[in-house]
C-alpha positions in Angstrom: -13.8 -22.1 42.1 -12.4 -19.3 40.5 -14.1 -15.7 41.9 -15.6 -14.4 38.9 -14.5 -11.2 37.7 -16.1 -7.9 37.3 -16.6 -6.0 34.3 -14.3 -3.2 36.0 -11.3 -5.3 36.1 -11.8 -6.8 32.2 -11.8 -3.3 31.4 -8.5 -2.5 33.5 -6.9 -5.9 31.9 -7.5 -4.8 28.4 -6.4 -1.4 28.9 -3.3 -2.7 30.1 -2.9 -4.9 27.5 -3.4 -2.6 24.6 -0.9 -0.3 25.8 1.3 -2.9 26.5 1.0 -3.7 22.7 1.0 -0.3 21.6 4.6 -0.1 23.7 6.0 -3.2 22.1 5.0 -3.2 18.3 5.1 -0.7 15.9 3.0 -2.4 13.0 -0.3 -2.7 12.9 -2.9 -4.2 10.8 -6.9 -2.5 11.1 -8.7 -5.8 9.9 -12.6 -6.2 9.1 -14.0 -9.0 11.0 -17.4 -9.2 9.3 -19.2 -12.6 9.3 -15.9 -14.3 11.0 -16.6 -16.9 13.9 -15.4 -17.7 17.0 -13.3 -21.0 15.7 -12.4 -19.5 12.4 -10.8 -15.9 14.6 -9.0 -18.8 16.8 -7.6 -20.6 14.0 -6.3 -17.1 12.6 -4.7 -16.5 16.3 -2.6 -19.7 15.7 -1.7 -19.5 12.4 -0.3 -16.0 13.6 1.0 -17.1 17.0 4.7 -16.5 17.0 5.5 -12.7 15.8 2.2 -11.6 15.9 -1.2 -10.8 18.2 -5.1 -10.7 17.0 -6.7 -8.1 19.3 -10.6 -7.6 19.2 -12.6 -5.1 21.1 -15.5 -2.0 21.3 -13.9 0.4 19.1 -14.8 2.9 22.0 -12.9 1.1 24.6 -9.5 0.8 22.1 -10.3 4.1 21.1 -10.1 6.0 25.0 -6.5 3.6 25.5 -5.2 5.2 22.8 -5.7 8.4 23.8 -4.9 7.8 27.6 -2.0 6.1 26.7 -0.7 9.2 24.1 -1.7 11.3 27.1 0.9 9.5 29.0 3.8 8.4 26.9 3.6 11.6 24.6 3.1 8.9 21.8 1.0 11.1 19.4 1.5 8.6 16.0 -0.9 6.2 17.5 -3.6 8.7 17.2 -3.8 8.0 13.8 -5.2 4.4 14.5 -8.4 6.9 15.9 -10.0 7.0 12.5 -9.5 3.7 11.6 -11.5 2.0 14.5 -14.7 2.3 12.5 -17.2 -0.8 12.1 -16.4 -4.5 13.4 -12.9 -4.3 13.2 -9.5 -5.5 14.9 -6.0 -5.0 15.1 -3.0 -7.2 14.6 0.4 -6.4 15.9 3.3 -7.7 14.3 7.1 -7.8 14.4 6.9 -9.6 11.0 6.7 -8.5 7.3 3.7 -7.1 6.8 3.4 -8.3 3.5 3.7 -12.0 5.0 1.5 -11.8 8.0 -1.4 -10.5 5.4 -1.0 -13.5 3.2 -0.8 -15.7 6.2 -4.6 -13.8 7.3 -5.7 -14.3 3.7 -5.5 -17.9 3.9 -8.3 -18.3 6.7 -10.9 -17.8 4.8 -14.3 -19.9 5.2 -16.7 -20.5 2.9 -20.9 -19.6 3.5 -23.8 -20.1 2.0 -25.9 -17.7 1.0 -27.8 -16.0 3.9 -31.4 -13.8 3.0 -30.4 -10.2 4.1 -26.9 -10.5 3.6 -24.9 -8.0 1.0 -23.3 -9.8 -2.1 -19.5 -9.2 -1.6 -18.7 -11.0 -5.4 -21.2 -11.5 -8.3 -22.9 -15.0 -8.0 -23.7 -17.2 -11.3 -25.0 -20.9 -11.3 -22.8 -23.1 -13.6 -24.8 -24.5 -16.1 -25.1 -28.7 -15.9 -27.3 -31.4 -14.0 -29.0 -30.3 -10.8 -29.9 -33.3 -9.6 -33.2 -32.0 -8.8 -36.4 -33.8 -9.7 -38.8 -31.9 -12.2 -41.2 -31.0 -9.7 -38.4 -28.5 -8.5 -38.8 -26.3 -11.5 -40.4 -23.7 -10.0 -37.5 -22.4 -8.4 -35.5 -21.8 -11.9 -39.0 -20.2 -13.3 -39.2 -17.4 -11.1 -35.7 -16.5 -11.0 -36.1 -16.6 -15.2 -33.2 -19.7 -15.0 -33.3 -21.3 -18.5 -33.5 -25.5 -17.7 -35.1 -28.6 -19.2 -35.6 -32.4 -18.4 -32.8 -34.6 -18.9 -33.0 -38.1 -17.8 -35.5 -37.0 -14.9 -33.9 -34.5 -13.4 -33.8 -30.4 -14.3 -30.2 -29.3 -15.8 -29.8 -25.6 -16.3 -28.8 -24.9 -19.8 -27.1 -21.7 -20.2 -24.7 -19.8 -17.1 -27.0 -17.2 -14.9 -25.7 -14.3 -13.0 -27.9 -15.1 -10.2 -26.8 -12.4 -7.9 -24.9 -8.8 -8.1 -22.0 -7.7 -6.3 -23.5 -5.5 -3.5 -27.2 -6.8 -3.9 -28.7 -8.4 -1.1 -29.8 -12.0 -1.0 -33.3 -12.4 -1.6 -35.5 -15.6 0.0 -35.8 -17.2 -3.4 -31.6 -17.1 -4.4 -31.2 -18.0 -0.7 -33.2 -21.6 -1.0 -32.1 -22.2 -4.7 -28.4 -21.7 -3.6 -29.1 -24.1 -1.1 -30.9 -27.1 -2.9 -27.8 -27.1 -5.3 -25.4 -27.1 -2.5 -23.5 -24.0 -3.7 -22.0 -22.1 -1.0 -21.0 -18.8 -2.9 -19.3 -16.3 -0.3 -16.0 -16.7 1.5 -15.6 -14.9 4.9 -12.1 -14.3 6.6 -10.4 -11.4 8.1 -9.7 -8.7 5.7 -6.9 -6.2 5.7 -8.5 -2.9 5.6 -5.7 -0.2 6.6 -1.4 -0.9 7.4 0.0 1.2 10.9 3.8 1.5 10.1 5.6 3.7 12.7 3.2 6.4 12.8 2.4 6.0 8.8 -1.1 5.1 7.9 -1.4 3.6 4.0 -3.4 1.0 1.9 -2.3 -2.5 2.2 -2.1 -2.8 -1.9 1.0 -0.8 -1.2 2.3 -4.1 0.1 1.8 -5.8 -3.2 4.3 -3.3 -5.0 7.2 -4.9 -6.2 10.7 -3.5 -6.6 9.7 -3.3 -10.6 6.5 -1.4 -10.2 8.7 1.4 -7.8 11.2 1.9 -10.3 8.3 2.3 -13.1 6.8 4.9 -10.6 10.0 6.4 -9.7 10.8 6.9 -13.5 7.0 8.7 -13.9 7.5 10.8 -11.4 11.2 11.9 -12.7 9.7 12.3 -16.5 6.9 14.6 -15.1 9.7 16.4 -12.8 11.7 16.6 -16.2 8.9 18.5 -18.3 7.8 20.7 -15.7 11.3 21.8 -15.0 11.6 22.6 -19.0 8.2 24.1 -19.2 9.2 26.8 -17.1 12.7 27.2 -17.4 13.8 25.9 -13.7 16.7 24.2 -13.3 16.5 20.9 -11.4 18.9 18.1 -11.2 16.5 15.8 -13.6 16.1 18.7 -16.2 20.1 19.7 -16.1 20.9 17.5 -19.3 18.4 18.7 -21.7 18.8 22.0 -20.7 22.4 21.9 -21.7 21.8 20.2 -24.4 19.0 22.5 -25.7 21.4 25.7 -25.1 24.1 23.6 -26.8 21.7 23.1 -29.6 20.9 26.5 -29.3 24.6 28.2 -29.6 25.6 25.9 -32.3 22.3 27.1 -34.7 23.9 30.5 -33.8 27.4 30.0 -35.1 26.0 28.3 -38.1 24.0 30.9 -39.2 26.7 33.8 -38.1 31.0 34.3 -38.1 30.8 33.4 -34.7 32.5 30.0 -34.5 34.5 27.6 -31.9 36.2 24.1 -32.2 32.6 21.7 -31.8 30.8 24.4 -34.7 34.0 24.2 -37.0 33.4 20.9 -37.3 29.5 21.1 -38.0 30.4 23.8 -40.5 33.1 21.4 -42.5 30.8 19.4 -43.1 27.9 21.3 -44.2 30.2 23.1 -46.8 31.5 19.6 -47.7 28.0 16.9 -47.4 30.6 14.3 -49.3 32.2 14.1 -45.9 28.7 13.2 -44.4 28.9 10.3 -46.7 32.9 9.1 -45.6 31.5 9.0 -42.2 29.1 6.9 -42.6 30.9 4.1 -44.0 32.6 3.1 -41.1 29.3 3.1 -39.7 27.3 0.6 -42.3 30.5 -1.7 -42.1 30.1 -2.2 -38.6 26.6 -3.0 -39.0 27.0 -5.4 -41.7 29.5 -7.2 -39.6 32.5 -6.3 -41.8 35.5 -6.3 -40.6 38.0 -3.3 -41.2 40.8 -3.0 -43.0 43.5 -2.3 -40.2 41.7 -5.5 -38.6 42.3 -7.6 -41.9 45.8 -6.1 -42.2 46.5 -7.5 -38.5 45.4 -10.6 -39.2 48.2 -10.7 -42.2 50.2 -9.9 -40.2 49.6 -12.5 -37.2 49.6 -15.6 -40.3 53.6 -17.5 -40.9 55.4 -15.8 -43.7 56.2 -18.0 -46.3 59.8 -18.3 -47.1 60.8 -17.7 -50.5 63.3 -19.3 -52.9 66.3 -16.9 -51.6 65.9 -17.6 -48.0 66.0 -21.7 -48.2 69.6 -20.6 -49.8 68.9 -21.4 -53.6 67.5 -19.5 -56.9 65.8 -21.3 -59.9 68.1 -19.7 -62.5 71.1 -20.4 -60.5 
């Protein structure tokens, strides 16, 4: 028989393991473990097995390994997983894409009936249809204002009832009507709460960004760059072209309206003392985009088609 070991030396163990982790992974997922069993956590930890470990614990154990282990490596980005350990939570360390290895903890979720005392985490509504209930039942649906009637001996509800908020706690009576229809509303499973990336603490919906949604960001925050830069005059490498193109702008009003002139305003100036020339200009333009073809192209094609030979060149005239 195995001596049986003391509380001391599990301590020691998980110490050393946690740091051990903390030494060989530098991604880390703070998961809520609310409501999640003993088989469901072990199903999670083979589903994961492979690039990744589940590790549960008293936040106030993980919390003094941290900071022991900071103490002694000079580590100080782990301290940011301090805050985090708040509640019934765990971490999983990963070598894997994070993006992955939270779909992958997604998936074992179980579903759970309706407990009294527990909090609502979605909005609960009975379908309406056949209950299968016998009419003396109908007490239940009366007190929790349910609309039903009597069909064929049984009570069907008629109409769709939001039976319970999201955040509301279950009371006795949605409790045991949940559980006479067999309706097991709430799904329980490890839930991502915060992403550990080198040091870097963020959200997991960042995960879900895709390279799209970046570039639309990237492009909001190089518009709002752009005006600022213009509202107050200061150069920047986004704002560069439409100020040069505003001073252009600018210079070329002034020549206009004055003798001051240089080749780019000559040419503005021909053709505001000649508009007919506005018009030559654009028919280039209108024939390109009603699919004409130009002349010089039709004259090429003339000139790509055989020649036809004349009387003279086969070696004969008609009034010889």
């Amino acid at each position: 028989m195995a001596p049986k070991v003391s509380k001391a030396e599990k301590k020691i163990a998980y110490d050393s393991k946690l740091c051990q982790l903390l030494d060989d992974y530098t991604q880390i997922l703070v998961v809520a473990a609310d409501n999640v069993g003993s088989t469901q956590l072990q199903n999670i930890r083979k589903g994961l097995r492979g690039d990744s470990v589940v590790l549960m614990g008293k936040n106030t154990m993980m919390k003094r390994s941290i900071r022991i282990h900071s103490d002694k490596t000079g580590n100080t980005a782990i301290l940011n997983l301090i805050p985090l350990l708040v509640g019934n939570v765990g971490l999983i360390f990963t070598k894997g894409d994070l993006k992955e290895v939270s779909e992958e903890v997604a998936k074992y979720k179980v579903g759970a009936p309706a407990r009294v005392g527990l909090v609502a985490p979605v909005d609960v509504v009975v379908p309406p249809g056949n209950t299968g209930l016998d009419p003396s039942q109908t007490s239940f649906f009366q007190v929790l204002n349910i609309p039903t009637k009597i069909n064929k001996g049984t009570v069907e509800i008629i109409t769709p009832v939001e039976l319970i908020k999201k955040g509301e706690k279950v009371g006795s009576s949605e409790a045991a009507l949940l559980a006479k229809l067999g309706i097991r509303p709430f799904s329980y499973g490890l839930v991502v709460l915060s992403v550990y990336d080198n040091g870097s603490v963020f959200s997991p919906d960042v995960l879900d960004l895709t390279e799209d949604d970046l570039i639309v960001k990237f492009a909001l925050g190089v518009s709002m760059v752009t005006s600022l830069s213009l509202a107050i005059s200061y150069p920047t490498l986004a704002a560069a072209p439409h100020m040069f193109i505003n001073a252009y702008k600018n210079v070329l009003a002034v020549a206009v309206e004055t003798d001051y002139s240089f080749p780019l305003a000559d040419k503005v100036k021909d053709y505001l003392k000649d508009p007919t020339k506005f018009a030559v200009a654009a028919v280039p333009v209108a024939a390109a985009d009603s699919g004409a073809a130009p002349a010089a192209t039709k004259e090429e094609e003339k000139k790509d088609e055989p020649a036809e030979e004349s009387d003279e060149d086969m070696g004969f005239s008609l009034f010889d």
